[in-house]
N, C-alpha and C positions, 0 to 999 in steps of 0.2 A: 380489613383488607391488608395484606402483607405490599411488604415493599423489597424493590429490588432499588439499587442503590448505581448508579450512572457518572464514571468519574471525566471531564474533561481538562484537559488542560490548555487546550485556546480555543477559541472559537471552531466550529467547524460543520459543513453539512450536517455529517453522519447524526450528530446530536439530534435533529428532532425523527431522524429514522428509525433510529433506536430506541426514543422515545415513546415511539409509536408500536414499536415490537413490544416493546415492556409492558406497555397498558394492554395489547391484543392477547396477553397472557392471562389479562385478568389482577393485574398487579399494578401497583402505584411505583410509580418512578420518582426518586429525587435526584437532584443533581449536586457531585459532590463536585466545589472547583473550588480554585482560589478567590480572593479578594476580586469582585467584579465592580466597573463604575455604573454608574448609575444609568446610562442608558442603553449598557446588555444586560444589566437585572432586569429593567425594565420589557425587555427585549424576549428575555428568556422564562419571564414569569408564568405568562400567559403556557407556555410550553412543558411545564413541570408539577409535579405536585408540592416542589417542596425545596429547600436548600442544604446543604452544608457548607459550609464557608471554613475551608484550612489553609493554616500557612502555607503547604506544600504539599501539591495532590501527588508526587513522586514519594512521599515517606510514608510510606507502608504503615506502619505502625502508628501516625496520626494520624489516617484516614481510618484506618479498623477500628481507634477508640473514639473517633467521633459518631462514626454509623454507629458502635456499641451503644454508646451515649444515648443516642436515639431510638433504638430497638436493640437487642438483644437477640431477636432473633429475624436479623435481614433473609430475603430472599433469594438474594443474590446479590456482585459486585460486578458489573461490565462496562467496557469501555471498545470504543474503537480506534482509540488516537493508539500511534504506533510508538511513540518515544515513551508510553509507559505503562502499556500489555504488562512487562515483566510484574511491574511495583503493585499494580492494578490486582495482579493474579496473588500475590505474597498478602496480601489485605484483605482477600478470598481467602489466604489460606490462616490467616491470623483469627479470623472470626468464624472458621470451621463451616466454610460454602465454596471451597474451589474444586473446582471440574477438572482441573489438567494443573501439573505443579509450576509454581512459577519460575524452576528451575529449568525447566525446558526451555519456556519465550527466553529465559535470558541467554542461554544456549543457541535458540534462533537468531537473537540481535545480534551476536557478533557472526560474520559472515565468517573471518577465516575459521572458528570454530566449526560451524555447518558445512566449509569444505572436507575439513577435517572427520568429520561424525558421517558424511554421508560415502569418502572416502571407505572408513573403518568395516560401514554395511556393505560395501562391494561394487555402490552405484559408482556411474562413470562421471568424471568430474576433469576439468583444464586443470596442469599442474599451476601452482599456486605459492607464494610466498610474500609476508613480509617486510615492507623497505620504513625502515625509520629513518635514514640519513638521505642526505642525497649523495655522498659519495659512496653508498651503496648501489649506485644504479647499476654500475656494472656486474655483482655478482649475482644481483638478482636476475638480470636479464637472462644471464648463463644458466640460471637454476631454472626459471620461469619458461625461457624462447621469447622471441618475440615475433611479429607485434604480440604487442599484449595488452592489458586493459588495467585502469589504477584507477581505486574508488574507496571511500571511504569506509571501515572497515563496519560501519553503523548506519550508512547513511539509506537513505531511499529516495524514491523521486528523481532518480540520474544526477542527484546533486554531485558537481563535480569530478562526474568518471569522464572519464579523457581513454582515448586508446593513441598508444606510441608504439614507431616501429622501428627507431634508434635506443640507444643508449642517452644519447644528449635527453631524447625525446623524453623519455623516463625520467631524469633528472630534471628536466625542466616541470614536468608534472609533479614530481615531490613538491617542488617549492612553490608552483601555484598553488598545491593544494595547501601547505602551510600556512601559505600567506592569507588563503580566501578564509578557510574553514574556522580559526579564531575571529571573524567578524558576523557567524552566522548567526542570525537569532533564535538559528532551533537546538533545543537547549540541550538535547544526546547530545551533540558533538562535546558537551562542558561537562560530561560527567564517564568518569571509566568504564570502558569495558572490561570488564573481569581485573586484569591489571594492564591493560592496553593503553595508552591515553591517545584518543581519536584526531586529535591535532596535532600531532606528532607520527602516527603510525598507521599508513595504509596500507592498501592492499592490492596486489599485482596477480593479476588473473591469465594465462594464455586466451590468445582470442581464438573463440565459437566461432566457424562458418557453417551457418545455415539458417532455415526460416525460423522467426521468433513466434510463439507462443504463448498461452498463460491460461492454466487451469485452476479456479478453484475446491479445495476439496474442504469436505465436511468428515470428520470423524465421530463418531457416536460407539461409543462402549466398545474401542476398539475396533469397527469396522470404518475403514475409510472409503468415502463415496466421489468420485469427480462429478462435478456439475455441470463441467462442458468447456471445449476446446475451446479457445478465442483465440483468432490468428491478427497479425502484426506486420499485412503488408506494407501501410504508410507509414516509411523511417527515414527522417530526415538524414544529412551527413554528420551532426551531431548527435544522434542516436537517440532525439527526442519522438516520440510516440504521436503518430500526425493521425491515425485513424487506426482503427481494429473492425474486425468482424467476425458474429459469431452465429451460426456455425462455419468454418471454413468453406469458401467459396468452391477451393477443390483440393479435399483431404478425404483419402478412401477411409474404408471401414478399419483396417488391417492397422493404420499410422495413428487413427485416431489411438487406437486400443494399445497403443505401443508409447504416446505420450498420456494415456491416463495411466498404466501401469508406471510410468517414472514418475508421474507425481504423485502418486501415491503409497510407492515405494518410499519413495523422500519422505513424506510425511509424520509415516511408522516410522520410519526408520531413527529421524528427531525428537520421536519419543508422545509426538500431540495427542492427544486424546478428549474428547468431549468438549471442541473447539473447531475451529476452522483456519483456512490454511490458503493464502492467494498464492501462488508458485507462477514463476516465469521459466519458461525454458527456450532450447533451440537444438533444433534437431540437427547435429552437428553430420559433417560429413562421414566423420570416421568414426565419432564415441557412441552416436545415435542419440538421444531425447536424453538434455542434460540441464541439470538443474544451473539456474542462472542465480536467481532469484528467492529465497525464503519471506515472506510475511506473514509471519504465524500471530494467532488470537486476534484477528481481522478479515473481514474481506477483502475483495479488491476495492482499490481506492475511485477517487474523480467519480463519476454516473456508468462505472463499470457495472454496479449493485443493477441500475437500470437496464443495463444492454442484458445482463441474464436474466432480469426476471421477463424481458420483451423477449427473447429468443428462446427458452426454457419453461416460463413459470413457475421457477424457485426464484425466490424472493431471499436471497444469502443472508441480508442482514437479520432476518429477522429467526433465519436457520440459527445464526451465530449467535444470536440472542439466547433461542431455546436451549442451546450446546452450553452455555456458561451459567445456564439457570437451571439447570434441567429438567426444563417443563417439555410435554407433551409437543409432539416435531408439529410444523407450521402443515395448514392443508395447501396443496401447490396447484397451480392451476396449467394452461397448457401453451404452449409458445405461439409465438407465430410462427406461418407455416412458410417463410421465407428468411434468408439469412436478415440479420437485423449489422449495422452498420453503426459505425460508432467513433467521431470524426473529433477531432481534440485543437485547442489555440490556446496559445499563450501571445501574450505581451512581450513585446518584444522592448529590451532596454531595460535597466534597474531605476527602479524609481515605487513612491507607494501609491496608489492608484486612489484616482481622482473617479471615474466612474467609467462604463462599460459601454458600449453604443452599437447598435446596429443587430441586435438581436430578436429585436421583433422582424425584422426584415427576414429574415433566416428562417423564423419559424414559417413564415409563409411559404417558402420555396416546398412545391410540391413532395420532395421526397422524403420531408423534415418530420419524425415524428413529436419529439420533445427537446427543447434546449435547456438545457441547465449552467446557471452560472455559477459555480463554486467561492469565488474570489470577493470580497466586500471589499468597500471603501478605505481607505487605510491602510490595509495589508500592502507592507512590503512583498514586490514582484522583481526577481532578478533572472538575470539572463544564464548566471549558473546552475540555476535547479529549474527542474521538471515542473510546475505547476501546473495544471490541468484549470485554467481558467472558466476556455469555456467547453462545452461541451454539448455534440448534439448527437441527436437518435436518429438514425433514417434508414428506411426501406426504398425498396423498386428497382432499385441499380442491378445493373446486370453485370457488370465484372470489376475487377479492383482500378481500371482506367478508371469507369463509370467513378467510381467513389472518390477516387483523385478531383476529376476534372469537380464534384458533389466541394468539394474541400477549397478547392481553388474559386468556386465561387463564393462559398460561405466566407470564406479568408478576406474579399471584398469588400465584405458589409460590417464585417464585426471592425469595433474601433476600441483602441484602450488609452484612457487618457491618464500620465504619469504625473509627480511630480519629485520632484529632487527630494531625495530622503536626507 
């Protein structure tokens, strides 16, 4: 039996989902990762057929001659962690099995690139620039407009995007973000973008008005397919993600077809192919359905995987699986016949988490289909980034109050217990 080859670089859900597409192929899964302690080997044994153990699952070229080492002729290389799609895909291409070049994902990780490329294709895009300095704020402002939106030019997860509608405002966001983004412990921000250096140089977006979005798309031998609309009524004032649902409560036929032609314009357009693709957008007042967001050589993140396969019965990961191996497309099955609802908590405070509470409670509440906790004990939890803790599934609701008021009680019972890092 041939093996396909599974790279990780920290812990994470997606790993045993993936793991689970791998074998549904008919194929043995190893897992390639760094030096692990002995009670997630333990942990992850039972979940794999097998190991590679590298200094550095980002260096391309010691993970190609380790798999070489071991077979000669792998099956495939796949991953879902996003800080290392690109290196993942180049290790693919060192051992003559990648599907899409790994010069594209690295094209998708820098964002102001991807304004740039999707600018080039003709799609509609906020002007965009630049600020390295903070006594740059002002010409940027002038170039940009304000308000506008500053974010890391790598990051994901909303980790530290701020919107400012001053000049001060902008300058003070530079040097938050200065200050925060060298103490992260995720390890893109410590390594270049092309010649960028991510601690030093973000990015200033005009702000989108209008409702948020996110479609996933699959591309197979150059045809790109969307999987389906997911809307983004519950947004906090900080512009973290409190609930989605998919399919939109009330999005005619006409808007739908108008944000899957933008995502999937984008897509091509980035050059994907034989991969998948999670896109955020917002259907802006004046530009129309505009890319916010690129996450290429993955699906959507948190138990989004679960809201489409319950609303849909495509099952993305295991689409993304087939796409980067290229075995034979997954059989799909059929949605529910109701929007499906998809409600999100984080931990509030920074600190690394001691344990989770009040989630069997949750599951009971009538409307609950599935909870899913992402977050293990240990993991550092901060109040700058996006974390998708916890996460629940639910049907019945009748309008986006309904899933509010759904959120506001589950928000009651879940507890996160911290400790000082």
């Amino acid at each position: 039996m041939n093996t396909a080859f599974v790279v990780r670089e920290t812990a994470g859900q997606w790993i045993a989902d993936v793991v689970a597409a791998v074998r549904a192929t008919g194929l043995r899964a190893e897992l390639v990762t760094e030096p692990l302690e002995p009670a997630e080997l333990a942990q992850l044994a039972d979940l794999v057929d097998g190991f590679i153990v590298v200094g550095d699952v980002r260096d391309a070229e010691s993970v190609a001659a380790a798999i070489r080492a071991r077979t000669p002729l792998p099956a495939g290389v796949v991953t879902a962690a996003e800080g290392i799609v690109a290196s993942v895909a180049r290790a693919a291409e060192l051992l003559g099995v990648a599907r899409c070049p790994a010069s594209v994902f690295a094209l998708t990780h820098d964002k102001f690139a991807v304004r740039q490329a999707l600018a080039a294709a003709g799609l509609p895009g906020p002007r965009c620039a630049l600020i390295s300095a903070e006594a740059d704020a002002a010409s940027v402002a002038e170039a940009v407009g304000l308000p506008a939106i500053v974010k890391p030019v790598n990051g994901a997860a909303s980790n530290l995007v701020r919107t400012v509608s001053t000049v001060d405002e902008l300058a003070a966001a530079y040097r938050l973000l200065a200050e925060r983004l060298p103490l992260s412990e995720d390890a893109r921000y410590h390594r270049l973008v092309g010649s960028i250096d991510p601690l030093k140089v973000f990015l200033v977006e005009g702000l989108l008005r209008g409702p948020e979005y996110a479609v996933d798309v699959l591309v197979r031998d150059g045809v790109a397919e969307p999987v389906a609309v997911v809307e983004k009524p519950l947004i906090d004032e900080r512009k973290f993600e409190l609930g989605m649902v998919c399919p939109p409560l009330e999005l005619s036929e006409k808007d739908t077809e108008r944000l899957f032609a933008a995502a999937t314009a984008a897509a091509l357009a980035l050059g994907l192919d034989n991969t998948c693709a999670h896109l955020e957008l917002i259907d802006d007042a004046e530009l129309g359905p505009t890319i916010v967001e690129v996450n290429a050589g993955r699906p959507a993140g948190g138990a989004q995987p679960v809201l489409l396969k319950l609303a849909t019965g495509i099952d993305v990961i295991a689409e993304a699986v087939s796409l980067a191996l290229g075995t034979p497309q997954p059989k799909r099955g059929v949605g529910l016949p109701v929007p499906v609802g998809y409600l999100i908590f984080y931990a509030e405070g920074t600190g690394r988490l001691v344990r989770v509470e009040g989630t069997d409670e949750v599951a009971d509440l009538p409307e609950v289909l599935e909870v899913v906790t992402i977050v293990r004990p240990g993991q550092l939890l901060t109040d700058d980034q996006e974390i998708y803790a916890v996460n629940v599934l639910a049907a019945g609701f009748a309008d986006t109050e309904d899933l509010a008021a759904l959120h506001a009680e589950a928000a009651k019972l879940i507890r996160f217990e911290l400790e000082e890092s």
